[in-house]
DRENDO-1510 file (C-alpha; in Angstrom, 1 decimal, always signed):
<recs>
REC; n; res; u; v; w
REC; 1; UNK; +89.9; -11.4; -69.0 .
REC; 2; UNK; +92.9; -8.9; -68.6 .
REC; 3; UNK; +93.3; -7.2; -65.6 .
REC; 4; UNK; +93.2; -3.4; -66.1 .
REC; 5; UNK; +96.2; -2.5; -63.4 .
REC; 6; UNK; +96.1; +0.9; -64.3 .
REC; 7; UNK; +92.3; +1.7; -63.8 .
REC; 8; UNK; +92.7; +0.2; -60.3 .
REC; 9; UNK; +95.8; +2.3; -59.8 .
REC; 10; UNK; +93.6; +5.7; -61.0 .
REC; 11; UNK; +91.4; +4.6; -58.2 .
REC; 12; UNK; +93.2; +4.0; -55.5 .
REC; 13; UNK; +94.3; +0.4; -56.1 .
REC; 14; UNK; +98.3; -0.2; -56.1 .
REC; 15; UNK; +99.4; -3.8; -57.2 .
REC; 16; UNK; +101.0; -5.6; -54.6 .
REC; 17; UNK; +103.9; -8.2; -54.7 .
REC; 18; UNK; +101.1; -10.9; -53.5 .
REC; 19; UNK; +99.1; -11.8; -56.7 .
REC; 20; UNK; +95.8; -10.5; -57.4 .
REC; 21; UNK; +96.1; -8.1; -53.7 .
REC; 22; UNK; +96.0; -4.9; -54.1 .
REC; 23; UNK; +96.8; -1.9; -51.3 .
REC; 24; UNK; +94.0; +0.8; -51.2 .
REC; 25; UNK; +94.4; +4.2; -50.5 .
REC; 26; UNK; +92.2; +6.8; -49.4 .
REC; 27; UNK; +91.5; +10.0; -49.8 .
REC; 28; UNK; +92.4; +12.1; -46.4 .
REC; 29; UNK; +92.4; +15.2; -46.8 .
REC; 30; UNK; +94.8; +17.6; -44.5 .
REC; 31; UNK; +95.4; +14.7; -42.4 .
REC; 32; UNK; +91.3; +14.3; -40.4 .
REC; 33; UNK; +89.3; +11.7; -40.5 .
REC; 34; UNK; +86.3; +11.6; -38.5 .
REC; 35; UNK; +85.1; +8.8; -36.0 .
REC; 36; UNK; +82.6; +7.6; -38.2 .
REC; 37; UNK; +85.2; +6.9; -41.6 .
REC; 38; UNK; +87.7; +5.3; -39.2 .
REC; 39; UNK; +85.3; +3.1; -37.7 .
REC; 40; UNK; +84.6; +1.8; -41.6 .
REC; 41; UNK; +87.9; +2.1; -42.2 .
REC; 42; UNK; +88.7; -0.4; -39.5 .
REC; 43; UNK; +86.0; -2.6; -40.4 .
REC; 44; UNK; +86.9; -2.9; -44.1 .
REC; 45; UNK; +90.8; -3.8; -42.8 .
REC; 46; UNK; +89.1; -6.6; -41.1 .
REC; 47; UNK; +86.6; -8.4; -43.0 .
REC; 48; UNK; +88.5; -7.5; -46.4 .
REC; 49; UNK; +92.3; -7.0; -45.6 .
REC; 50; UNK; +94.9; -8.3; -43.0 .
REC; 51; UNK; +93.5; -6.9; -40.1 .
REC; 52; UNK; +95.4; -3.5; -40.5 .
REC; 53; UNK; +96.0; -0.4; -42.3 .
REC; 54; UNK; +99.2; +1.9; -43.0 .
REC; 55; UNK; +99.7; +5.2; -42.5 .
REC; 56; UNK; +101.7; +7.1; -45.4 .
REC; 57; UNK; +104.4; +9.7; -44.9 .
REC; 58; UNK; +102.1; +12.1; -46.3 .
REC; 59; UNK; +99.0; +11.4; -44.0 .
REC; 60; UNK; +97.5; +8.8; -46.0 .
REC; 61; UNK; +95.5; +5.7; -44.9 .
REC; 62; UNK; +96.2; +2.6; -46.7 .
REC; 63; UNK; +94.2; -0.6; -46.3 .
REC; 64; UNK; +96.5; -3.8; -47.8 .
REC; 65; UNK; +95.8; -7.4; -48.8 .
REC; 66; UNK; +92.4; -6.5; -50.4 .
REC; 67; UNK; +91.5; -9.5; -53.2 .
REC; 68; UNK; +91.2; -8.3; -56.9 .
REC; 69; UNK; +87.6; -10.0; -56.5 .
REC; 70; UNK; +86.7; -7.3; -53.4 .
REC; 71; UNK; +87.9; -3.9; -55.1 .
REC; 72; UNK; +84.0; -2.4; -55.9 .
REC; 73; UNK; +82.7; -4.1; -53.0 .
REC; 74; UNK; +85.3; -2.5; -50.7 .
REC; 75; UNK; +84.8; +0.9; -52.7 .
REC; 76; UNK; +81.2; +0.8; -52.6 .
REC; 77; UNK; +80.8; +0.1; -48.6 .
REC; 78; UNK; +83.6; +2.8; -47.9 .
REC; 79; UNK; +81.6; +5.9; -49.9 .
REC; 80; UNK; +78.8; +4.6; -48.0 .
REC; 81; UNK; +80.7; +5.5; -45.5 .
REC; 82; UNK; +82.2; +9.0; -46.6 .
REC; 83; UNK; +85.6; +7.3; -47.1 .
REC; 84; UNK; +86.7; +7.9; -51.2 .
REC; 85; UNK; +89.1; +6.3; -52.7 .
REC; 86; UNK; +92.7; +8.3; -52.8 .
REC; 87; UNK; +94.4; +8.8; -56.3 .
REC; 88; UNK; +98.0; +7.9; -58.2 .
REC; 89; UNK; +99.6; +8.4; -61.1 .
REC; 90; UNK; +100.4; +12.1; -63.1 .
REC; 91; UNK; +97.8; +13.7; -61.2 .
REC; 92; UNK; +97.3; +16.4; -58.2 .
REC; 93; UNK; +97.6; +14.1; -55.0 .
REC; 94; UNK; +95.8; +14.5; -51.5 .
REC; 95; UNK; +96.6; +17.8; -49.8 .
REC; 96; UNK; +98.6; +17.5; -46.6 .
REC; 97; UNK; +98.1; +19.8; -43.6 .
REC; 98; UNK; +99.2; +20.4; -40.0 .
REC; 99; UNK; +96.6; +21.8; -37.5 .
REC; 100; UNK; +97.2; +25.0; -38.2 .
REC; 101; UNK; +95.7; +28.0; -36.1 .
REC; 102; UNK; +92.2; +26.4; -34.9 .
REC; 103; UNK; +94.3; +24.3; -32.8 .
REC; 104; UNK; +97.7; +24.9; -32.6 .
REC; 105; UNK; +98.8; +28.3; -30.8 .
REC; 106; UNK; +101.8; +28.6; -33.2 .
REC; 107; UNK; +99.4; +28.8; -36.4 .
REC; 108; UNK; +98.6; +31.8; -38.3 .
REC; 109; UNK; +96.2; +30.6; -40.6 .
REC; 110; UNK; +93.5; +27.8; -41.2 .
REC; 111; UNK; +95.3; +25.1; -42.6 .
REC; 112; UNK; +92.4; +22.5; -42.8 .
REC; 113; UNK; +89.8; +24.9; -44.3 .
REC; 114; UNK; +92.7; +26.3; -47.1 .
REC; 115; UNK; +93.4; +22.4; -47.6 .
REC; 116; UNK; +89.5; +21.4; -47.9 .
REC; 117; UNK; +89.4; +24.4; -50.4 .
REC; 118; UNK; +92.8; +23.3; -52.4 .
REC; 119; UNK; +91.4; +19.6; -53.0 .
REC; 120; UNK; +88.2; +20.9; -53.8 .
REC; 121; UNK; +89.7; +23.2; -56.8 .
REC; 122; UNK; +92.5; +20.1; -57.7 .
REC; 123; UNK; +92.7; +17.0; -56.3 .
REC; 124; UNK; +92.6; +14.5; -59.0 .
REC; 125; UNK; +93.3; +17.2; -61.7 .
REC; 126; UNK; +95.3; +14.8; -65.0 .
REC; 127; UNK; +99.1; +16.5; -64.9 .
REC; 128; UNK; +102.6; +15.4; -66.9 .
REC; 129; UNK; +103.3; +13.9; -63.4 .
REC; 130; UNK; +102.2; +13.7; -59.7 .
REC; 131; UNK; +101.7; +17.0; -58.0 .
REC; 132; UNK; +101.7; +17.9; -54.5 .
REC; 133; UNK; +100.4; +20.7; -52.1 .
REC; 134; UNK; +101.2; +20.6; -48.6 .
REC; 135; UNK; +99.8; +23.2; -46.0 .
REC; 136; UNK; +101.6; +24.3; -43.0 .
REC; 137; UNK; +100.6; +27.2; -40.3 .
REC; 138; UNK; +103.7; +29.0; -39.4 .
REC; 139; UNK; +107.0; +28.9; -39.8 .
REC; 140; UNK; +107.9; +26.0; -37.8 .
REC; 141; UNK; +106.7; +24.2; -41.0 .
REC; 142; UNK; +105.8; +20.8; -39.4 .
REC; 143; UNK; +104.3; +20.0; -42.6 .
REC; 144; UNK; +108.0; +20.7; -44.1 .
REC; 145; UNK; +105.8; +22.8; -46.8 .
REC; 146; UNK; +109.7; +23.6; -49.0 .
REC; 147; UNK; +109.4; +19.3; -49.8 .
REC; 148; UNK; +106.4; +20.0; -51.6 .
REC; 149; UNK; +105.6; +20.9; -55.4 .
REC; 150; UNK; +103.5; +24.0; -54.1 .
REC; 151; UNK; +104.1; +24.6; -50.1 .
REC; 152; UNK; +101.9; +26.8; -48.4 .
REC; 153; UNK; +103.6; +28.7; -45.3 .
REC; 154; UNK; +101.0; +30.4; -42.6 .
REC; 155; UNK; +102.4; +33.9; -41.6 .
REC; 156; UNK; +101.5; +37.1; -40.7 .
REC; 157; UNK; +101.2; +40.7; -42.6 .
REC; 158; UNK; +102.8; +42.7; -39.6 .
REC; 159; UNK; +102.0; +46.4; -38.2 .
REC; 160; UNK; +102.9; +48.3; -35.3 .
REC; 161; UNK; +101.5; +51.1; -33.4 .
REC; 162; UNK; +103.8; +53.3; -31.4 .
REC; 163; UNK; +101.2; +54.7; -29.1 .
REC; 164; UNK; +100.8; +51.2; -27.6 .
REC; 165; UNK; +104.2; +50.2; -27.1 .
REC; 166; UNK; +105.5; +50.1; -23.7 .
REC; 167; UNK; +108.8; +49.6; -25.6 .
REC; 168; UNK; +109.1; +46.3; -22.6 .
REC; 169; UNK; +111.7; +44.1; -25.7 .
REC; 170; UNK; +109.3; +40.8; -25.4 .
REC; 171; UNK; +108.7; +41.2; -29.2 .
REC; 172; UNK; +112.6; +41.6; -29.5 .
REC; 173; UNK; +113.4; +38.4; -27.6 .
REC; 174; UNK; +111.0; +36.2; -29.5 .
REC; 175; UNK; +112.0; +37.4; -33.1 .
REC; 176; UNK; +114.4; +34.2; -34.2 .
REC; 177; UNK; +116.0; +37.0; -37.2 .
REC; 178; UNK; +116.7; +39.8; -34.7 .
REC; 179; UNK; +114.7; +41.8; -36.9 .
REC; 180; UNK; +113.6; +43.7; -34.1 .
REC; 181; UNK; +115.8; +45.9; -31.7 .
REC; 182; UNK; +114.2; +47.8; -29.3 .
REC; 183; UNK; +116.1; +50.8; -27.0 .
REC; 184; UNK; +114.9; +52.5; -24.0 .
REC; 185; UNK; +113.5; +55.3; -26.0 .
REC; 186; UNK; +112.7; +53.5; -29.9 .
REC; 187; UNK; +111.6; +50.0; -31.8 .
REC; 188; UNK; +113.2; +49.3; -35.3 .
REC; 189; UNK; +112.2; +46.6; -37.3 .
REC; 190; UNK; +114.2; +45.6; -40.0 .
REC; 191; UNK; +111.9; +43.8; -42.9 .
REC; 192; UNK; +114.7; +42.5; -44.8 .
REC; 193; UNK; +115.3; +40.1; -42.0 .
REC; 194; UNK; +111.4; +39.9; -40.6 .
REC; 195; UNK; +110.1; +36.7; -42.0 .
REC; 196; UNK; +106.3; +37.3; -40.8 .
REC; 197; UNK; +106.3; +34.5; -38.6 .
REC; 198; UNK; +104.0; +36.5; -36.5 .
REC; 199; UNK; +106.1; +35.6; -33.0 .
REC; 200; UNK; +105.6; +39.6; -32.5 .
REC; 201; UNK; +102.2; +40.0; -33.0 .
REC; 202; UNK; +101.0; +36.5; -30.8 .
REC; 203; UNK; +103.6; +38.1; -28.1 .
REC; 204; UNK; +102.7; +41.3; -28.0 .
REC; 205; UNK; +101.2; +42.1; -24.7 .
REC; 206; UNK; +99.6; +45.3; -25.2 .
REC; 207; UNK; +98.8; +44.7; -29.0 .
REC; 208; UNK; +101.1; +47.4; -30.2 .
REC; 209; UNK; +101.9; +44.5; -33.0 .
REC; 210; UNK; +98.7; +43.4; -34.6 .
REC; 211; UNK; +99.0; +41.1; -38.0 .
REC; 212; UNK; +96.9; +40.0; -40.8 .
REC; 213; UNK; +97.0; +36.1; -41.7 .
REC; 214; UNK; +98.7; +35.6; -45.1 .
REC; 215; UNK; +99.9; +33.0; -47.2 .
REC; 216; UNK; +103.7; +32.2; -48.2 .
REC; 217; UNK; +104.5; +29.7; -51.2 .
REC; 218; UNK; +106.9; +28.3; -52.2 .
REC; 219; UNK; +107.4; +26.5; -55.5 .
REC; 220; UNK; +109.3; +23.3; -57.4 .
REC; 221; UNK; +109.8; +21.5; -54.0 .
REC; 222; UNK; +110.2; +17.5; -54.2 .
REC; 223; UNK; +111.6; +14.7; -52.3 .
REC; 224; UNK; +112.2; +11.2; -54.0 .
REC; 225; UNK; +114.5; +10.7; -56.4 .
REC; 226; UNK; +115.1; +14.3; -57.2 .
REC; 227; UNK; +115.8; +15.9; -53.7 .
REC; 228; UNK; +115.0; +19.6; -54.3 .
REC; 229; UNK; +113.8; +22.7; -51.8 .
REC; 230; UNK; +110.9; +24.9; -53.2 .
REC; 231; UNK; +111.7; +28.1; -53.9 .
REC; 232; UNK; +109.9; +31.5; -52.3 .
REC; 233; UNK; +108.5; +33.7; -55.6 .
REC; 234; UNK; +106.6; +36.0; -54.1 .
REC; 235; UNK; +105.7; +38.2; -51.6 .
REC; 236; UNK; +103.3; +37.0; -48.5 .
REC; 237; UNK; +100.1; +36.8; -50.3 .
REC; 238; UNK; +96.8; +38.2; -47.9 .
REC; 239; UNK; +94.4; +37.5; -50.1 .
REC; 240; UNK; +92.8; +34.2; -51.2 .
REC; 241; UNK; +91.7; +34.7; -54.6 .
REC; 242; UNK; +95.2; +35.8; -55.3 .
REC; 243; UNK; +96.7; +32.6; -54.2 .
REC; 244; UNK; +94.0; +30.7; -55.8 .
REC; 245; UNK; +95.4; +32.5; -59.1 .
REC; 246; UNK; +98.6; +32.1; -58.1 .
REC; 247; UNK; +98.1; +28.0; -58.0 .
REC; 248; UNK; +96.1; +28.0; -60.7 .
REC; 249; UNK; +98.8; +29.7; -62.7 .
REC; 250; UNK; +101.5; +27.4; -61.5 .
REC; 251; UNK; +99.4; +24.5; -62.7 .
REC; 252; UNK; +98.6; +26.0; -66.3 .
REC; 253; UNK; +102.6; +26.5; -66.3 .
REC; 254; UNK; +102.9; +22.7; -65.7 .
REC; 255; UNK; +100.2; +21.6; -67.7 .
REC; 256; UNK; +101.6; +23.8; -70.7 .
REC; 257; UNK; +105.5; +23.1; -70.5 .
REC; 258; UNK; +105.6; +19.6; -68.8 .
REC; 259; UNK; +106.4; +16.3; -70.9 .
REC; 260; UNK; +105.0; +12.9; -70.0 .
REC; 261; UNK; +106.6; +11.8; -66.3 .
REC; 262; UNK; +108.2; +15.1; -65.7 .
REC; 263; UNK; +108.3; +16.6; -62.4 .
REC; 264; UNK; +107.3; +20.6; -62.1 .
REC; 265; UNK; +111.0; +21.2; -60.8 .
REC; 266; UNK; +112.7; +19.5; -63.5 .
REC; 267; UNK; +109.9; +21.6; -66.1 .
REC; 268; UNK; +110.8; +25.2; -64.0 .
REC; 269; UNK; +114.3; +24.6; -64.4 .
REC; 270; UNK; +114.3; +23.6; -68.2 .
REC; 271; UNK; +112.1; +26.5; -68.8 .
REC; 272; UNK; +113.6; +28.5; -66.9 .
REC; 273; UNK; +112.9; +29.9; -63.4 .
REC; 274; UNK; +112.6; +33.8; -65.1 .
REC; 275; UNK; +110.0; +32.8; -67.2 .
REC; 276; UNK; +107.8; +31.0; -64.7 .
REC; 277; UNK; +108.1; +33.8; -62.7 .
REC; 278; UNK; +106.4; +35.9; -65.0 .
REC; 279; UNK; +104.0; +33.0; -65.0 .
REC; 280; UNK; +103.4; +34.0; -61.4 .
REC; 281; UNK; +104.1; +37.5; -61.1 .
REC; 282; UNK; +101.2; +38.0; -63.9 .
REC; 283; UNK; +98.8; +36.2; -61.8 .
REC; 284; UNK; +99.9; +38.1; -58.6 .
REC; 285; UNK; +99.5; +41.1; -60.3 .
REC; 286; UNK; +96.1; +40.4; -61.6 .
REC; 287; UNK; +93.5; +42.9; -59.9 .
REC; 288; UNK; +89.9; +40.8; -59.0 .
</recs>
């Protein structure tokens, strides 16, 4: 009977230079996994693999050496587990995350929750090519959000109230753009250098800079073969059905414009970047 390679690749299954072994992958969704799937995790890497697993550059789990015989035994015991099967081929892959703000002090936003959310809406969704979405929570970008084909960018929507300024130049020191410059007597900000990192805001000591969480994307990002940063579109989006239109938008662009094994920088740029940003802008514009 012929072996179906590319059903087993659709479900997690990539062929391995041994014959008939096949390395699984997993679905892991902004990079957390609980005790309980990494105990079966382990368990299926022994009784059914080498012993091991691999962890991908993009926060994967990967169990090899599992027999052609053992692929819906393997899958079956792992869902019993809560552990699903990861994806390949022309579709949206598992969303990437950093920590984000409910652990590290640097974060401005959620990033497992927004990643959670994000798979929820796409993972597995049939594309020209692969698509990726990686989530990061500020602008230290650990998650290196410009490599991916959407990149989500934590920051903050910034304000500042005179009255309880103390005009003391801490928000000045920590601002990497010098967009702040505080005197003895005035604070100017300068937003065409602010970046809304937030540094302000989590510096502030007597909240004269307070800050709403937003979301910054950037767009066409992708790092294999073709070696290209994402581009910024928009302004910082604050609210979350607007970046959920915005994605969705950005997909349907894709979708619409993009040939068989095309990336979605290669379709922007043959499309043209002007007309997929009035792709975006309409969905940014788009009152709920």
């Amino acid at each position: 009977m012929a072996i179906d390679y590319k059903a087993l690749k659709n479900g997690g299954f990539m062929r391995q230079v041994q014959k008939n072994r096949f390395s699984m992958r997993l679905k892991v969704v902004g990079g957390n996994l609980t005790a309980k799937q990494l105990s079966a995790i382990a368990d299926i890497a022994t009784r059914y693999g080498n012993g091991y697993v691999h962890l991908t550059s993009r926060q994967g789990v990967e169990i090899p050496f599992i027999k052609l015989d053992d692929t819906d035994a393997v899958k079956k015991e792992l869902e019993d587990s809560d552990v699903l099967s990861g994806v390949c081929g022309p579709r949206v892959r598992t969303v990437t995350a950093c920590q984000g703000e409910k652990i590290c002090p640097s974060g401005c936003i959620d990033t497992y929750a927004l990643a959670v959310e994000i798979s929820e809406r796409y993972f597995g969704r049939e594309l020209p090519h692969k698509f990726k979405f990686g989530v990061t929570g500020c602008q230290n970008n650990c998650l290196k959000a410009e490599e991916n084909d959407l990149g989500v960018k934590g920051g903050y929507i910034i304000n500042y109230t005179r009255e309880n300024c103390t005009l003391c130049g801490l928000c000045a020191k920590v601002c990497r753009e010098d967009a702040i410059t505080v005197t003895k007597e005035t604070l100017t900000l300068d937003p065409e250098k602010c970046t809304n990192c937030g540094r302000c805001v989590k510096s502030c000591p007597t909240d004269a800079w307070t800050g709403e969480s937003g979301y910054i994307l950037s767009f066409g990002g992708t790092f294999g073969n073709l070696i290209a940063k994402g581009k910024q579109r928009l302004p910082i989006i604050k609210d979350k059905a607007m970046f959920f239109r915005v994605a969705d938008a950005a997909l349907d662009f894709f979708d619409k414009y993009g040939g068989p094994g095309e990336r979605f920088r290669v379709v922007i740029e043959r499309e043209g970047w002007d007309k997929f940003q009035s792709a975006v802008d309409k969905a940014y514009a788009t009152v709920s």
